[in-house]
C-alpha positions in Angstrom: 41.3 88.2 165.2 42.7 86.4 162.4 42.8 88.7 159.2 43.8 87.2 155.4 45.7 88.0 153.3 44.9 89.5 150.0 45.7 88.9 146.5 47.1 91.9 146.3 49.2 92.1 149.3 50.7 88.2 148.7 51.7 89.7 145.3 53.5 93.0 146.9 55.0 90.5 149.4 56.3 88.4 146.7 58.0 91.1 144.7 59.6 92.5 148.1 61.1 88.8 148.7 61.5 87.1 145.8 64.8 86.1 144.2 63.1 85.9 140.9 61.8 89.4 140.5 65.2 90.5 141.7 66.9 88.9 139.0 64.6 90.1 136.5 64.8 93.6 137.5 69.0 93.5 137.7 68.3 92.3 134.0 66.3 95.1 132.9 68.7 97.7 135.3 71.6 96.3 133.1 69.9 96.7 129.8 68.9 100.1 130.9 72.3 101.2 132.0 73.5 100.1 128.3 71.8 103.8 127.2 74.5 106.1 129.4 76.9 103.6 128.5 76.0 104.5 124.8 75.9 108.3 125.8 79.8 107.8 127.9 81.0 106.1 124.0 79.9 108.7 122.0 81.3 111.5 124.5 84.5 109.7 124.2 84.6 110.0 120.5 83.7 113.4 120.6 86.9 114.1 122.8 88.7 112.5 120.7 88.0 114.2 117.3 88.1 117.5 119.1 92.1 116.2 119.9 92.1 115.7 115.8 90.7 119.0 114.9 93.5 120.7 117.6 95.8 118.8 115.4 94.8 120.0 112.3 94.5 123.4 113.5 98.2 124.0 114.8 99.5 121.6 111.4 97.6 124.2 109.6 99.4 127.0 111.4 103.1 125.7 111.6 103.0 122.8 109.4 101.5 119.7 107.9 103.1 116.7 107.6 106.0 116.3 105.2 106.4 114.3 102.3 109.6 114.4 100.4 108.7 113.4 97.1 110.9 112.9 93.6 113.0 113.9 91.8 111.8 112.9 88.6 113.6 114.4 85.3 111.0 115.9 82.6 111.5 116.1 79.4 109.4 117.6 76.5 109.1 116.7 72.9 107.6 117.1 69.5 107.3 114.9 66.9 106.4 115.2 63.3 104.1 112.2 61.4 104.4 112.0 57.5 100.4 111.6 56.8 100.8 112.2 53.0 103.2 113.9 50.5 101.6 117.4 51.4 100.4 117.0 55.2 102.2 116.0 58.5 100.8 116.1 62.0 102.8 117.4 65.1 102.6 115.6 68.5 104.0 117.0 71.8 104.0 115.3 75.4 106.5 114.6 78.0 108.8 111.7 78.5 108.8 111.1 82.4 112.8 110.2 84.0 113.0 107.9 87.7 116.7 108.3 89.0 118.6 105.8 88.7 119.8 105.9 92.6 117.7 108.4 95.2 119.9 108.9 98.4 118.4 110.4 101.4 119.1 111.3 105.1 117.0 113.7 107.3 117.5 114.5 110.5 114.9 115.9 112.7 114.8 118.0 116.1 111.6 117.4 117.5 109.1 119.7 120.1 105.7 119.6 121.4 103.2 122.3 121.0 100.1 122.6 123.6 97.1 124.2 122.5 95.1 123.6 125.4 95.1 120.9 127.3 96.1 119.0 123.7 99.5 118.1 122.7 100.7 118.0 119.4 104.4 116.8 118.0 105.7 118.8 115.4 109.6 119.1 113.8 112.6 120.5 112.2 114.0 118.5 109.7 117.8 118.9 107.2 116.7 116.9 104.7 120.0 116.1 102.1 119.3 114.2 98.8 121.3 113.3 96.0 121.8 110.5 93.3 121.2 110.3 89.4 119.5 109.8 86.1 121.5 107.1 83.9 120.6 105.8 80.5 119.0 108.4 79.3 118.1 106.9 75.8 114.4 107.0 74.6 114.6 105.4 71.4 112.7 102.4 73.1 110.2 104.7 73.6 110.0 105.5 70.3 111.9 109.2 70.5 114.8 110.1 68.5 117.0 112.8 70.1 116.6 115.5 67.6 112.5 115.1 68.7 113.8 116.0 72.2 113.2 119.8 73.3 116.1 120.0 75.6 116.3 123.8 76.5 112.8 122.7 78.3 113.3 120.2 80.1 113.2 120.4 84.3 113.4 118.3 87.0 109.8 118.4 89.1 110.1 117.2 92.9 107.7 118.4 95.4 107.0 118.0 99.5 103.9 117.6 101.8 103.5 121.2 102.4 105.1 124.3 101.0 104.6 125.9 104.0 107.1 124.4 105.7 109.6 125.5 103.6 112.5 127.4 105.5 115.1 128.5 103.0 115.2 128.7 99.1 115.6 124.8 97.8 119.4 124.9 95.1 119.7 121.6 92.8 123.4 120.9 92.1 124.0 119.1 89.0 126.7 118.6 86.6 129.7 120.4 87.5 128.3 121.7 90.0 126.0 123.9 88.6 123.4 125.3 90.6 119.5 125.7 89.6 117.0 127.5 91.2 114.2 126.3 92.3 110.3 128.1 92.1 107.3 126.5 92.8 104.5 125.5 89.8 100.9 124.8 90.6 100.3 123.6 86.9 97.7 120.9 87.0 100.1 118.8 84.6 102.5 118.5 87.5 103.4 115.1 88.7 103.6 116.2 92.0 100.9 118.0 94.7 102.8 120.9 96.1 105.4 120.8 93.7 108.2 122.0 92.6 110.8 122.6 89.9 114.1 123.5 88.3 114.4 124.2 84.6 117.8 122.6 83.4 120.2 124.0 80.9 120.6 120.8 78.2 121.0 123.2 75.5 124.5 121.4 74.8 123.1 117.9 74.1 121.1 115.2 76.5 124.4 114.0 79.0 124.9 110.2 79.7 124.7 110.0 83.6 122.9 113.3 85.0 123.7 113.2 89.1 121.7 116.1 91.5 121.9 116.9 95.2 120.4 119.5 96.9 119.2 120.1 100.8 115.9 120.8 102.2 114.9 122.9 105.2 111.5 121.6 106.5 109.5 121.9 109.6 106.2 119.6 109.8 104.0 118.1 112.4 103.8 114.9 113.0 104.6 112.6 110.1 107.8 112.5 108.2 107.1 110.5 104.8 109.6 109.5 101.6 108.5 108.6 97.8 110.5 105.0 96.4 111.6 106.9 93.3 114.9 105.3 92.7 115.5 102.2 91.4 117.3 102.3 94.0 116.2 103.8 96.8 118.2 104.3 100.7 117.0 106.1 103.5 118.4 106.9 106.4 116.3 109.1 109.1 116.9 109.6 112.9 115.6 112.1 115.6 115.2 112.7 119.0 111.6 110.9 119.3 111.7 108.1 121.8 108.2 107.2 120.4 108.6 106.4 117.0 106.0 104.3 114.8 107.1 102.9 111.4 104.6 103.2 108.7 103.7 102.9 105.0 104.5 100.9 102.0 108.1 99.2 103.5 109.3 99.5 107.1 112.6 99.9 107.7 115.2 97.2 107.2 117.1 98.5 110.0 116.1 100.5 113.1 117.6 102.1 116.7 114.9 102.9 119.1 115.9 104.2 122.8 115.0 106.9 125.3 117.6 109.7 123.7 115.7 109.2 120.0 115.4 106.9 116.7 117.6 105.8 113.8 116.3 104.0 111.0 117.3 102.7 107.7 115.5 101.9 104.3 117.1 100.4 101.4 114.8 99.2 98.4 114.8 97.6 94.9 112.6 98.5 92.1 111.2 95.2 92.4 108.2 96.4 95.0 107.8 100.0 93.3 105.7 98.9 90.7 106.5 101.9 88.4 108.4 102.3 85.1 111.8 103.9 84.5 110.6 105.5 81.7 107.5 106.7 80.3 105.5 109.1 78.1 102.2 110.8 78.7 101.3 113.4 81.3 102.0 114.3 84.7 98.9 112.2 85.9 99.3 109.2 84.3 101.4 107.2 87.5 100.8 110.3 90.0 98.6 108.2 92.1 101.3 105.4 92.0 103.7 107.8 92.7 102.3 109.0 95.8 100.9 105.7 96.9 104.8 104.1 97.1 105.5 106.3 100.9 107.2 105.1 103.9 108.0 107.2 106.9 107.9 107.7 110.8 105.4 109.2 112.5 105.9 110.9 115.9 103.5 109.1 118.1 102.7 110.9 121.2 102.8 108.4 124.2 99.4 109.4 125.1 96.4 106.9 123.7 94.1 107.8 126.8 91.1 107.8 124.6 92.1 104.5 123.1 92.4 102.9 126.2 89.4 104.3 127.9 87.1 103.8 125.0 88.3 100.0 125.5 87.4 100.5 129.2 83.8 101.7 129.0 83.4 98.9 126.7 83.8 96.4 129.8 81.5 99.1 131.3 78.0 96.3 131.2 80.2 93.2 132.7 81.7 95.1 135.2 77.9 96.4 136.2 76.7 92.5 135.6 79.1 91.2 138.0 79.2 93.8 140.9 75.3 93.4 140.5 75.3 89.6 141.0 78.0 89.7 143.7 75.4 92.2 146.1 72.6 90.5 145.0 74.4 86.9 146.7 75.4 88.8 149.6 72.0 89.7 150.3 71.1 86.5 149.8 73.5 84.8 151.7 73.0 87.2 154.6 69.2 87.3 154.9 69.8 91.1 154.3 67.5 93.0 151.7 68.9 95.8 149.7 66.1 98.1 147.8 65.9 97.8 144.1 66.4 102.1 144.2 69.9 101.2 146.4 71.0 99.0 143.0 69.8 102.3 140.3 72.0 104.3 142.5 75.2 101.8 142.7 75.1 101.3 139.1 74.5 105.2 138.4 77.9 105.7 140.2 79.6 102.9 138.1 78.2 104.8 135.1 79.7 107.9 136.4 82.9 106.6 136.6 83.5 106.6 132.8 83.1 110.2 132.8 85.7 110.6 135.9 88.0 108.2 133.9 87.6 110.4 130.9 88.0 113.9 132.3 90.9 112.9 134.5 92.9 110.9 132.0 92.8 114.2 129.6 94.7 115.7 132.5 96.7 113.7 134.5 97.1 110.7 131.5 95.1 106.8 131.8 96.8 105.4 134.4 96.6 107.9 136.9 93.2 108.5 136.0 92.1 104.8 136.3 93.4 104.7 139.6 91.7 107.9 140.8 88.4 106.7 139.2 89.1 103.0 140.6 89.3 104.2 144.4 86.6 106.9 144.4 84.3 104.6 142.9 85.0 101.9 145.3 85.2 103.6 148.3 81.4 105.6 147.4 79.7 101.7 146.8 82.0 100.4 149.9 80.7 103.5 151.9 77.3 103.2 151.0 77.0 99.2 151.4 78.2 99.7 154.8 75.2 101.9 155.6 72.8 99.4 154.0 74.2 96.1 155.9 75.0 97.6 159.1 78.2 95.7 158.6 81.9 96.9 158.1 83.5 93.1 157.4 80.8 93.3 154.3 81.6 96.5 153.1 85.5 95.6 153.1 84.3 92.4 151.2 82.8 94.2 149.0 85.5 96.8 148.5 87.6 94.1 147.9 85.2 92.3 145.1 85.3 95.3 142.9 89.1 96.2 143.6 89.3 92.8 141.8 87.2 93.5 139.0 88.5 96.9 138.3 92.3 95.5 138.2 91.1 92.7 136.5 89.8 95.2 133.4 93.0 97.4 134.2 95.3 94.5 133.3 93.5 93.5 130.0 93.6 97.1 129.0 97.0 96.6 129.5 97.7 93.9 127.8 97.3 93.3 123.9 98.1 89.9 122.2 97.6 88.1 125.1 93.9 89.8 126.4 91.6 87.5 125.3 93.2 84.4 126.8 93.9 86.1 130.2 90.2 87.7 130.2 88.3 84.1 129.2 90.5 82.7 131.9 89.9 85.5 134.3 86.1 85.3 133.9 86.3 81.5 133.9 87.2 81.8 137.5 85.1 84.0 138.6 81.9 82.1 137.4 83.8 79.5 138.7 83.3 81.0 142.7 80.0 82.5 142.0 79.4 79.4 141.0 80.8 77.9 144.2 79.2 80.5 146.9 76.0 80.0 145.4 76.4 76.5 145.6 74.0 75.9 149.3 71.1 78.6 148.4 67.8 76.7 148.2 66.6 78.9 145.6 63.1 77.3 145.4 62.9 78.6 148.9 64.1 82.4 147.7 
């Protein structure tokens, strides 16, 4: 009895056989696999800003970062305007001093605070400045010196965070007379957080007006300076193996080795883009002011969600490619695998993001990419083994996605040289797809 075949049934026979449908539905898989992809991203960020907010918390607690900013010499003045024979008008403001020559050299003793399983770098710093204030004439400014109101005037310097004040800041001037220093949140201050000593030029305005005084600090993370002089020298060194250079001017000289960091700046006026001299109030260049910082900050070797946000981002070629290498194997061996067998491989490979992630937070990237790497291959290897019947195939297939995964491992690695190694890398492997597929009579699949 000869029975035919229905519509129907040729169609359900065609979808359980064909090459096209298969292809089709790896498409769609792929695209759908983009959405916990998406969900993996935005998990990663989260981690990531709670690291931030850990940060921020112990900085709040012990200290933020530093910046050592000024000094700048302030002083006040009135002057008198003739408007008729009867009437004058008074005018006050401030006439603004840069020194001459800022000297300064900090030293810091790093340490590492956990809070978790978070890690945050945070510092002692001796901080000693000195230099001077030269050519202290104002008539170019249009100020005579009996308009000056010397038995006012300060010097106003300030740092990143009064917190992290240790010991009582004492200016040495002239002679070596000490000032004491108290803190002023008046809104006409040049300086955020700052601070100031009131000088004694009662006896007339000096010449050449040289300072010095040390700061005890302790900050987290970043170490920053102001370009105040006209000119300006640095020198800073620590026990961080991991500096990073950063702001306005790098240094024109630095040390870096496993035992710490020494670095050097010396600048001009040229680049500071700020007068010597100037009259108005405190936030007339304040922004400039501020704006003109250079430091170090104390990078923590650990960029593990960096690197494994720049993983998951491979995350749909990876999928793509370990599809299409399963999909020729069944082809080439005459071996269907179930559409539901490929929602489950690429599940795992989803799933690996998240082992990638959690691990890395513990055990750091690389140790984390290799634990992900083998459990993931060894779960597909397992499970393609069960499906062919065949333990040359599975090892084949082990061996594809060992390739793929140290393929993305070395990109990640790499950074100037990524995108010519990865266009080459994929190159070739079109290039044997391309090769292996190269006898299938597809018009027969």
């Amino acid at each position: 009895m000869i029975t035919e075949e229905t519509p129907k049934h040729s169609f359900l026979i065609w979808l359980k056989e064909s090459a096209t449908f298969k292809l089709i539905f790896i498409g769609i898989l792929v695209l759908l696999l983009l959405i916990p992809s998406s969900l993996i991203h935005e998990l990663i960020t989260e981690r990531s800003q709670r690291q931030e907010e850990v940060i921020r918390e112990v900085s709040d607690s012990w200290s933020a970062k530093q910046v050592i900013k000024g000094p700048v010499l302030v002083i006040p003045y009135k002057k008198q305007f003739k408007l008729t024979d009867t009437t004058t008008r008074t005018t006050s403001g401030n006439i603004y001093v840069l020194p001459e020559s800022l000297n300064i050299k900090a030293g810091l003793t790093t340490q590492i605070l956990h809070r978790g399983i978070f890690d945050v770098a945070v510092y002692n710093t001796h901080i000693k400045v000195n230099g001077g204030f030269g050519h202290l004439n104002f008539e170019n400014l249009g100020i005579t010196p009996d308009q000056l109101l010397l038995n006012q005037a300060r010097l106003e310097f300030g740092v990143g965070d009064l917190k992290g004040l240790k010991s009582d800041p004492v200016i040495k001037t002239t002679a070596g007379e000490k000032l004491s220093v108290n803190p002023d949140f008046d809104s006409e201050l040049l300086f955020t957080n700052g601070l100031q000593a009131k000088l004694n030029l009662s006896t007339g305005l000096p010449d050449q007006l040289p300072f010095a005084y040390d700061l005890d600090l302790k900050g987290s993370e970043d170490l920053y300076f102001l370009q105040l002089g006209k000119s300006t020298t640095v020198e800073a060194e620590g026990n961080w193996a991991n500096p990073s250079f950063e702001g306005s001017n790098l240094p024109d000289e630095r040390k870096v080795d496993s035992s710490g960091f020494k670095a050097g700046w010396h600048l001009l006026n040229y680049n500071r883009q700020l007068p010597q001299q100037w009259i108005g109030d405190g936030s007339k260049h304040s922004n400039k002011l501020e704006s003109n910082s250079f430091g170090v900050k104390l990078r923590l070797p650990v960029d593990q969600y960096q690197k494994t946000m720049r993983t998951s981002k491979y995350a749909v070629l990876i999928i793509l490619l370990t599809f299409i290498s399963l999909f020729l194997t069944e082809v080439i061996r005459k071996q269907a695998i179930h559409v539901f067998n490929y929602i489950l491989i690429g599940t795992a490979m989803v799933i690996y993001y998240t082992l990638l992630l959690s691990f890395s937070e513990q055990v750091g990237y690389n140790a984390a990419y290799l634990i992900a790497s083998i459990s993931t291959i060894a779960l597909i290897s397992v499970f393609i083994s069960s499906l062919l019947k065949n333990g040359k195939a599975a090892l084949l297939f082990a061996f594809i996605l060992t390739v793929f995964y140290t393929f993305i491992f070395v990109i990640i690695q790499l950074e100037d040289l990524a995108l010519m190694v990865g266009s080459i890398a994929l190159f070739m492997i079109i290039a044997i797809l391309m090769y292996f597929s190269r006898k299938i009579n597809w018009d027969k699949q």
